[in-house]
C-alpha positions as CSV (number, residue, x, y, z in Angstrom):
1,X,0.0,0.0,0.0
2,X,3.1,2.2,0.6
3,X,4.7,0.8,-2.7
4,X,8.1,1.0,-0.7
5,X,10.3,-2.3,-0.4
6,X,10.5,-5.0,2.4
7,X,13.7,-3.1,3.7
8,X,12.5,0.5,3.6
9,X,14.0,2.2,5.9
10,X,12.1,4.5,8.3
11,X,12.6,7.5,6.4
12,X,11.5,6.1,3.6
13,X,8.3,5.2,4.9
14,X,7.9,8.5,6.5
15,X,8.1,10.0,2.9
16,X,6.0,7.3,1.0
17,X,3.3,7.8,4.0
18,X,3.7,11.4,3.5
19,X,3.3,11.7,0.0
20,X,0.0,9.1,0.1
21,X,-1.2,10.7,3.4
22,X,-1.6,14.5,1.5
23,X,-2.7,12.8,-2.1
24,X,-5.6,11.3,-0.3
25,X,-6.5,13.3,2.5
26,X,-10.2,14.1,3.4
27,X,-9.2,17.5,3.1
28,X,-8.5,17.7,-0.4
29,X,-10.8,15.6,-1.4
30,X,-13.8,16.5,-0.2
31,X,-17.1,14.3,-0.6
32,X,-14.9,11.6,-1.7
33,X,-15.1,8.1,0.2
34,X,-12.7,6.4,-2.1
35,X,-9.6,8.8,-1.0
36,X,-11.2,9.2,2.7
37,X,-10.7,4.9,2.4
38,X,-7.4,5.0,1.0
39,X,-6.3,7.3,3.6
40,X,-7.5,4.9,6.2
41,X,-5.5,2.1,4.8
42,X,-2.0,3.8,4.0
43,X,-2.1,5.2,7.6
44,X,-3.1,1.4,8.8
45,X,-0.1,0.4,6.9
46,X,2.1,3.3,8.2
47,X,1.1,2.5,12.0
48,X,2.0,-1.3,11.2
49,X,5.2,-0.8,9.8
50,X,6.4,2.0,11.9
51,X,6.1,0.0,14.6
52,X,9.6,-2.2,15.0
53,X,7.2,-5.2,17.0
54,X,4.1,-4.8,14.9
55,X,6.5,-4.5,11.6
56,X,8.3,-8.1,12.5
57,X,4.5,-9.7,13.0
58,X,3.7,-8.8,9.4
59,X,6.8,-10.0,7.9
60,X,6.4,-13.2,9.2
61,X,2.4,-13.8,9.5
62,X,1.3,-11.3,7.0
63,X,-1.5,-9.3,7.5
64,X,-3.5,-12.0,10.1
65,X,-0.5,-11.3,12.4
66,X,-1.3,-8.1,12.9
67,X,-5.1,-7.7,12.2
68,X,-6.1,-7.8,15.8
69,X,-2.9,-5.9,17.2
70,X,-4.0,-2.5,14.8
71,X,-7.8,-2.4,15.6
72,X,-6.8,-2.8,19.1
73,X,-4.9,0.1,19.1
74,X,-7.7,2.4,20.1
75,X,-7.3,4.4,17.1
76,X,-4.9,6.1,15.5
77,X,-2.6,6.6,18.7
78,X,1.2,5.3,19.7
79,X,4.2,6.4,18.8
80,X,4.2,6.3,15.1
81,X,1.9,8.5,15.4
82,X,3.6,11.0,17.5
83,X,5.2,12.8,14.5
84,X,1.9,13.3,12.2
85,X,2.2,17.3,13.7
86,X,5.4,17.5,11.5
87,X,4.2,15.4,8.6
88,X,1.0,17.4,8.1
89,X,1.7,20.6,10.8
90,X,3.3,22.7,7.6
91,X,0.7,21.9,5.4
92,X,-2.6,22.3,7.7
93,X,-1.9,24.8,9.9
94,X,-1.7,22.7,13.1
95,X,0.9,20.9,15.0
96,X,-1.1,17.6,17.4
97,X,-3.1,15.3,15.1
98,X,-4.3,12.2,16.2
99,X,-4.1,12.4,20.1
100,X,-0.2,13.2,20.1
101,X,0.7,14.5,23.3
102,X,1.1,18.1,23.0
103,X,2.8,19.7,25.8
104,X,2.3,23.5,27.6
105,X,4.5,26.3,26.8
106,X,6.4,27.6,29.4
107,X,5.2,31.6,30.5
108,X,9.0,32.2,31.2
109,X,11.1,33.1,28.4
110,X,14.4,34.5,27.9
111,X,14.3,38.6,26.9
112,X,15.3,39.4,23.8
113,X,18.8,40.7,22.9
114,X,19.7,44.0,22.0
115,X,22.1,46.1,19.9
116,X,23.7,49.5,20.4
117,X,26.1,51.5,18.0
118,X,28.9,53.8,20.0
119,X,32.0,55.8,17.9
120,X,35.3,55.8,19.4
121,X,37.9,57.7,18.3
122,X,41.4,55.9,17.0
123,X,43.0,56.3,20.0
124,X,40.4,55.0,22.3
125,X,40.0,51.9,20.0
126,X,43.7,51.7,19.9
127,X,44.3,51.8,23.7
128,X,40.7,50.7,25.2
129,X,38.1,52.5,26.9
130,X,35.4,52.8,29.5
131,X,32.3,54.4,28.0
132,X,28.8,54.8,29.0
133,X,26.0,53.1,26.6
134,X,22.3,54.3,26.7
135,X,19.9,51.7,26.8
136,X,16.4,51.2,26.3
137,X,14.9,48.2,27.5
138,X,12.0,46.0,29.6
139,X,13.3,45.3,33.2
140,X,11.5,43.0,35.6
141,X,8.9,44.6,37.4
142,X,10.3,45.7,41.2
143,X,6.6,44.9,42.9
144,X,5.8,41.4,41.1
145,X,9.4,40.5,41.0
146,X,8.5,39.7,36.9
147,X,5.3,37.0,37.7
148,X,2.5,39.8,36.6
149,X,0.8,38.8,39.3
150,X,-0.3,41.0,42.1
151,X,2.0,40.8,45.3
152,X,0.6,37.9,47.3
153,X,-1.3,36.3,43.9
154,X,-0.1,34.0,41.3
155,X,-1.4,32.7,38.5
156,X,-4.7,30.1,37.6
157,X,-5.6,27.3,35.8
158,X,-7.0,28.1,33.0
159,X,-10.6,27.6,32.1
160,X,-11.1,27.3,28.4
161,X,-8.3,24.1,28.1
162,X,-8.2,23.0,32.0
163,X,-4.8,24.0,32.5
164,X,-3.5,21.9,29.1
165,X,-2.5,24.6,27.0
166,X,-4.6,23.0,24.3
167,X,-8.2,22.7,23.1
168,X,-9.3,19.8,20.8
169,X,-11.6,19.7,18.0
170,X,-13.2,17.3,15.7
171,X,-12.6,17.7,12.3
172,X,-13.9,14.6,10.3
173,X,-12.6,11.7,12.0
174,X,-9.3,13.8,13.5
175,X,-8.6,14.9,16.6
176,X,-7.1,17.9,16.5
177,X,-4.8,20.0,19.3
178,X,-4.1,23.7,18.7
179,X,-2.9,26.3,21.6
180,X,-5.3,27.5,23.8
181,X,-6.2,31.0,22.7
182,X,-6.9,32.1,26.3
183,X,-3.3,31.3,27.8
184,X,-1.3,31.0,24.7
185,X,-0.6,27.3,25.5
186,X,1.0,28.1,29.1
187,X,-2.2,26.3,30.8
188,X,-2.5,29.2,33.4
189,X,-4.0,32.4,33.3
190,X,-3.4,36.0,35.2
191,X,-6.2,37.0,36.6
192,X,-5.1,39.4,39.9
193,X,-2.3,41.2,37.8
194,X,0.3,43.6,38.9
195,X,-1.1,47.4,39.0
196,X,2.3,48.6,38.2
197,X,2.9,46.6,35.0
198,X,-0.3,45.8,34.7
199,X,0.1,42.1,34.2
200,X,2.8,42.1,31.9
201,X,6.1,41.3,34.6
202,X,8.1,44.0,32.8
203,X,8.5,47.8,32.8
204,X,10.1,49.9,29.4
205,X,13.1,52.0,31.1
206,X,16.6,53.7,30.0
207,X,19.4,52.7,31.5
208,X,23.0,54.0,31.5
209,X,25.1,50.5,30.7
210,X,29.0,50.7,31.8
211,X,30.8,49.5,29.0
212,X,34.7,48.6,29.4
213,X,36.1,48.2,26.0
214,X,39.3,46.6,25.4
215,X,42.7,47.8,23.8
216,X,42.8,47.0,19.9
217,X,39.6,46.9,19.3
218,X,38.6,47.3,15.2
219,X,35.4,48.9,13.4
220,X,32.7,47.2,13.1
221,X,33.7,44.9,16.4
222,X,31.0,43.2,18.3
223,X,30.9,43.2,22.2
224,X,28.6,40.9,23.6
225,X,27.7,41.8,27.4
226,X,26.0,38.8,29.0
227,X,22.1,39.8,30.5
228,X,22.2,43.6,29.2
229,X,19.3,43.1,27.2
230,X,15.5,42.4,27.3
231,X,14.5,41.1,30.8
232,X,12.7,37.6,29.9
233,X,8.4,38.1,30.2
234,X,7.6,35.8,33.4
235,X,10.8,36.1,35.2
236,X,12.6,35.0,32.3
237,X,16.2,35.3,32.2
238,X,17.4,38.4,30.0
239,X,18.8,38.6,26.9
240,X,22.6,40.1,25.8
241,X,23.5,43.5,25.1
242,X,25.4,43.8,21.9
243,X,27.3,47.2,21.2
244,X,29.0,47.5,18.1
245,X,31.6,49.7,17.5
246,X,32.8,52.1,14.8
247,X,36.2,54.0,15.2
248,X,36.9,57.0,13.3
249,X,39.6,57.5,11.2
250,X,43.3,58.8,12.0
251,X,44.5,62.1,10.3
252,X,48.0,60.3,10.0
253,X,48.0,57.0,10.5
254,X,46.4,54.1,8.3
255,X,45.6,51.0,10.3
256,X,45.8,47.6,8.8
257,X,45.4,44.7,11.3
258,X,47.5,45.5,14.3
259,X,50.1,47.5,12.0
260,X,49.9,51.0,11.4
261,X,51.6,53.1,8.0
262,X,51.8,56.8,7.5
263,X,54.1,59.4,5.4
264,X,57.0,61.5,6.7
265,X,58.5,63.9,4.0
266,X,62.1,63.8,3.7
267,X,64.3,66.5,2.1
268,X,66.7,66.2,-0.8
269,X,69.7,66.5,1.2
270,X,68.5,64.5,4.3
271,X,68.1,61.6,1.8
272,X,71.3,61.8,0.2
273,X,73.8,62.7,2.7
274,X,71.1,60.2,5.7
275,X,69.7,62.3,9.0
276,X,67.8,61.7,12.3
277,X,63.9,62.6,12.2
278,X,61.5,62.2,14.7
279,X,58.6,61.0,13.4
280,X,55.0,60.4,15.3
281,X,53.8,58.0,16.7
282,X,50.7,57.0,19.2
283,X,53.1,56.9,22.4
284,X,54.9,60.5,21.2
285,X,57.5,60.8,18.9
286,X,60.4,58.3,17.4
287,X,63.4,59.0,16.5
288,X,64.0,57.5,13.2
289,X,67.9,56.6,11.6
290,X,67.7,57.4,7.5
291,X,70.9,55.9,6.6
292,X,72.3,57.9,3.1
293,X,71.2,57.3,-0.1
294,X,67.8,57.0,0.5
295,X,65.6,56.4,-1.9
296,X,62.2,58.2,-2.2
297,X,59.2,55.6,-1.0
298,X,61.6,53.8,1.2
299,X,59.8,52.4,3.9
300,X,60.6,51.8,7.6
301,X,59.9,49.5,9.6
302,X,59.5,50.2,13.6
303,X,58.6,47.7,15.8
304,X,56.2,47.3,18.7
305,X,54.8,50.8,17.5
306,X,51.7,49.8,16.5
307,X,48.3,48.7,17.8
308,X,48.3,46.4,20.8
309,X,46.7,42.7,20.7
310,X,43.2,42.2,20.6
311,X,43.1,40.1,24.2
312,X,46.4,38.9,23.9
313,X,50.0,39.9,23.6
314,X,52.2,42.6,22.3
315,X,51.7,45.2,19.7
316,X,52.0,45.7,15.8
317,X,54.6,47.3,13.8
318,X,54.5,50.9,12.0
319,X,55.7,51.5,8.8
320,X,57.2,54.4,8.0
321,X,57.2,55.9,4.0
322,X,59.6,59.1,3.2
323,X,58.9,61.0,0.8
324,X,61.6,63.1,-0.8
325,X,60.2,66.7,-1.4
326,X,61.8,68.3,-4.6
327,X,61.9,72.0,-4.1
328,X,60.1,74.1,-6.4
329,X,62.0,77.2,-6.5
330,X,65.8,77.8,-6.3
331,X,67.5,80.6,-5.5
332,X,70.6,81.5,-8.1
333,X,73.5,80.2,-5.8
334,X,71.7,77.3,-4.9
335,X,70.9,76.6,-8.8
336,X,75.0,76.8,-8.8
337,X,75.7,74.0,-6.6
338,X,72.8,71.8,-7.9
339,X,74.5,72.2,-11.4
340,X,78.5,71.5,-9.6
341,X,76.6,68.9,-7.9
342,X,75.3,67.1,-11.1
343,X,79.1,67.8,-13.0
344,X,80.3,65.7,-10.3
345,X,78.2,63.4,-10.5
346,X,78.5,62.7,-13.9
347,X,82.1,62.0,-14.0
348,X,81.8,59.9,-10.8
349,X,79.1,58.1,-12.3
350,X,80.4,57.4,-15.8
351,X,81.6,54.0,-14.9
352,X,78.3,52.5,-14.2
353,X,76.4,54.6,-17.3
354,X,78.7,53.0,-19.5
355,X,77.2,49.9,-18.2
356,X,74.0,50.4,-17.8
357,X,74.1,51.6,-21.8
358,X,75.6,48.4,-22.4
359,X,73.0,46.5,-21.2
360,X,70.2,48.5,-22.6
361,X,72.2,47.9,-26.1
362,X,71.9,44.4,-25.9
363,X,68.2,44.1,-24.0
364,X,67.1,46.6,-27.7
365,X,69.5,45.3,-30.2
């Protein structure tokens, strides 16, 4: 009847009882006692060979090994059964079919969690921080300690599903479970509530939130502090606080991980003939050795200068760039010695032109 093999295994049959199941179901077939019949007998089938005990009766007696074991089953209950919710919950609308036990929802629930957005500057992200972080939030109510209930009161069984959490109704031969509408599935109601929050175990409040933030932090970094947000509705435990952080940018430096870069300019005779600069950095200033001969975009490296470890160890590096600075106006005198200084260097240099021609020549034919 399942059209499945004698070793299906049991999701297998789940899906081939599935797929028959909504073909044929009363439902979508209304007025129809051939489906309404076929539906009987797939879900007969199902319950048989769901079952491990009833499925070994059947493979060895056939259908008169079992014929008295399913219409003794009171119906369609048992453990098979106790998954028809998911097979036919998504399609139908509701969750316990069949007499599955349904159990109540718990009133207490955790709070939800929440976010806030701060700026820091580079230096405060670099280094770390205590802040302050406005929040605004649902805290347990002070005069029913969160229960909703008047001091002294507490909650009742409810009326409409006796304290289940779910009412039952008939629909064609199905027994159907869905959450009480009265008590939202809890089984109990509120009815002396709390005149301060008038039932509802929570209070909406703004709250000034001490926030430490550690050394090295990066934009966009996530904090998570444990029970900042939401208090839970009942009594619930509370949710997390989440502040997020965005760090504005450097006028100097350029951060990249834990390293840092910037720029120093460098003049024409501090690269040829080498200096000492001091040169900025987040502690206060460096003195920096440029040996002679420098090349413009030579970069530096200085270690330890950088940002420190994100909850760890040790800092990064920074790198320094010079940047030789070509003067745009001479004076005469000093046009003299640039010219004496460029006759000298082309006789001390003639060696390696000669060279360097050469191998141009041969690189161009």
């Amino acid at each position: 009847m399942l059209s499945v093999s004698r070793t299906a295994s049991e999701q297998e049959l789940k899906s081939a009882y599935r797929k028959l199941a909504m073909q044929h179901h009363p439902d979508r077939n209304p007025n129809n006692p051939d489906a309404e019949e076929r539906f009987k007998e797939v879900t007969e089938a199902y319950a048989i060979l769901a079952d491990s005990e009833k499925r070994s009766l059947y493979d060895r007696f056939g259908h008169a090994g079992v014929g008295s074991a399913a219409s003794s089953g009171g119906g369609f209950e048992g453990a098979p059964f106790q998954d028809l919710g998911e097979i036919f919950g998504e399609f139908f609308g509701f969750g316990d079919v069949l007499g599955g036990s349904g159990r109540r929802r718990s009133r207490v629930q955790r709070g939800a969690d929440l976010r806030e957005d701060i700026t820091l500057e580079f230096e405060e992200a670099a280094f770390g921080t205590e802040t302050r972080v406005m929040v605004r939030r649902h805290e347990a109510c002070e005069e029913c300690r969160g229960s909703g209930a008047a001091p002294g009161k507490g909650p009742t069984s409810c009326r409409t599903c006796d304290g289940r959490g779910q009412v039952r109704y008939q629909q064609g031969f199905f027994s159907i479970a869905r959450t009480c509408p009265s008590c939202q599935g809890t089984g109990n109601v509120i009815t002396d509530p709390c005149l301060k929050c008038k039932g509802e175990g929570r209070l909406l409040r703004q709250r000034s939130v001490d926030a430490k933030i550690p050394a090295g932090v990066e934009d966009g970094t996530r904090i998570r502090f444990t029970g900042g947000g939401e208090a839970g509705p009942f009594g619930g435990p509370a949710g997390d606080l989440y502040v997020v952080l965005h760090v504005k940018e450097h006028p100097f430096f350029v951060r990249e991980g834990n390293d840092l870069h910037c720029a120093v300019p460098l003049s024409v005779t501090q690269a040829a003939m080498g200096a000492e600069i001091r040169v900025p950095t987040l502690e206060g200033e460096h003195t920096l050795k440029v040996p002679d001969g420098t090349q413009p975009g030579t970069t530096f490296r200085v270690r330890n200068k950088g940002v420190p470890v994100l909850n760890g160890h040790g800092k990064g590096d920074l790198y320094v760039e010079v940047r030789v600075q070509i003067p745009t106006k001479l004076s005469k005198r000093q046009k003299e010695l640039l010219q004496e200084l460029e006759t000298t260097a082309k006789v001390d240099n003639q060696p390696m032109m000669r060279s360097l021609l050469g191998k141009m020549k041969d690189m161009f034919g």
